[in-house]
Phi, psi and omega in degrees: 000115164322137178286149143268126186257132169231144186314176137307269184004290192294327160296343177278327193275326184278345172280337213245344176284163216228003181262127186252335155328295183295304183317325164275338157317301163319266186324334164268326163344285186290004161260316158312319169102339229216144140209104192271069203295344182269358178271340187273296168322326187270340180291313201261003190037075182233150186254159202312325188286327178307296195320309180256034199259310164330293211277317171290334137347287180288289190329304205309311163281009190046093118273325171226169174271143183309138182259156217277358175207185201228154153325344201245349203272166192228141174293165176283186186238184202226123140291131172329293188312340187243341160316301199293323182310317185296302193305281174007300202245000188235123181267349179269339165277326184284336151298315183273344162314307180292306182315313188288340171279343158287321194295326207270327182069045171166162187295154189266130176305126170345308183305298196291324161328328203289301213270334171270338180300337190279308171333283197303327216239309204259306153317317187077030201252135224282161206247330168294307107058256169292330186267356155294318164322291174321307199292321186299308171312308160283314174302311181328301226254317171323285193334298216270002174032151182074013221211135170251181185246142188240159167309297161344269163358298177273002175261323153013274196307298196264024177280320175298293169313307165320276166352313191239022183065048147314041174268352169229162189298334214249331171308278202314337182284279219288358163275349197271332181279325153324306170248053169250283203302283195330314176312315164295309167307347203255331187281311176270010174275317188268005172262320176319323198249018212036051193255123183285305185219179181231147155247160215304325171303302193285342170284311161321312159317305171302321168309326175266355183266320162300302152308352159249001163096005174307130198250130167323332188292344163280324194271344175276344158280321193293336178304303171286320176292343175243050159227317146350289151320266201269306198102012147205189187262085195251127185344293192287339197280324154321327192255353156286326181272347190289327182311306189294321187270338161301325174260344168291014191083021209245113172216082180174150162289305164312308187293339180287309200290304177317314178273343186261297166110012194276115176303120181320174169179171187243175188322134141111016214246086172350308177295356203271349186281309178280156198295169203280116183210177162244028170296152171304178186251136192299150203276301189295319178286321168305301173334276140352292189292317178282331171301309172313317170297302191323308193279303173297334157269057152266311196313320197279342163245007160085013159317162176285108175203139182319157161279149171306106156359102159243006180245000000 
């Protein structure tokens, strides 16, 4: 695990704030190295307003660098008159426009104008760009059938890309390729645990678990000591053991039991939970486990079974 340092300074600003929010905030930051906002949220369990009440604290005190918008701000708005001027006089917004309105398969509304104009003029984000967005957005929303593609939908994606400094053609390739690999982790984390749906905290988790190089095969053990444990698969306590083992350097089964003492194992394999001996698994634990299973494919057919744990 790295050392950490914090000045005299941050530390004089920080005994004395009185907001715990920015104070935990800090502190992840400087253990991370980063601030990634839907992986910090979901680590601190903070909601987007908390999240951008923290990070403008910290601006405040320069503790962190001003970011070119803060999470809470909102664009501005357009006149007809200054709508109609842009499509007019920028021939690369009026190309992105007709694009987006092919992706969209009809003319786009004042409103939506309104909204892609601010995505170009108020994010600032390059129309080559934007139409990488437009596109990623419509297959996403393709993916999911039944669904049409929104403006809305498409200021999402790119408040998000903005968000993680996405701005260029050349950014954008190497994030589309990012969340190509994630996209695959995220698709076999959720057959592994049989998870029917994600809320946007437990998908961010996961998603970080991928950004740190974590081989599904740690999450299907960890996955078993904590049905062992609670008797289902609960979510924060699988991303604290996945956590602990990210910082000792543990990215193996092998490398855990070496360091642990634990015998390996693959998914579903009950000894991989228990502590270490070569005793058989316990009548409660074999119990925990099939019961964990038993429940997340109930879940997974949309069967009635309680909700999923994540605290």
């Amino acid at each position: 695990m790295r050392e950490i340092v914090v000045t005299p300074r941050a530390l004089a600003l920080l005994y004395r704030e009185k907001d715990g929010g920015a104070v935990r905030l800090y502190l992840y930051y400087l253990s991370s190295g980063a601030l990634e906002p839907g992986e910090a949220m979901a680590a601190l369990d903070m909601t987007r307003e908390e999240y951008a009440a923290a990070y403008a604290r910290l601006v405040a005190l320069e503790l962190l660098p001003s970011p070119r918008r803060l999470p809470e701000e909102t664009p501005p708005s357009y006149t007809r008159e200054e709508i109609a001027g842009t499509v007019e006089s920028d021939r690369e917004f009026r190309e992105l426009l007709a694009f987006t309105e092919q992706k969209l398969g009809r003319i786009a509304s004042n409103h939506e104008v309104e909204i892609l104009l601010s995505l170009y003029h108020w994010l600032g984000l390059p129309c080559e760009v934007l139409m990488l967005i437009v596109s990623y957005t419509a297959e996403r929303v393709a993916e999911e059938g039944g669904r049409r593609l929104t403006l809305d939908r498409i200021r999402k994606t790119a408040n998000k890309w903005s968000d993680q400094g996405v701005d260029t053609p050349e950014k954008a390739d190497g994030y589309l390729r990012t969340l190509e690999k994630e996209n695959r982790y995220l698709s076999e984390v959720r057959s592994l645990l049989a998870l029917s749906a994600l809320t946007p905290s437990v998908e961010a988790m996961i998603r970080s678990w991928c950004a740190k190089g974590i081989p599904t095969e740690l999450v299907a053990r960890a996955a078993d000591i904590s049905a062992v444990k609670f008797g289902l698969f609960n979510m924060r306590y699988i991303n604290g053991i996945l956590r602990g083992w990210h910082e000792k350097g543990l990215y193996s089964l092998a490398a855990v039991e070496e360091r642990e003492g634990r015998p390996a194992g693959g998914a579903g394999n009950a000894a991989a939970a228990r502590p270490k001996s070569d005793r058989a698994p316990t009548r409660s634990e074999e119990d925990s486990l099939r019961r964990a299973r038993e429940y997340q494919e109930k879940k997974k057919r949309g069967a009635a079974a309680p909700r999923e744990s994540e605290g």
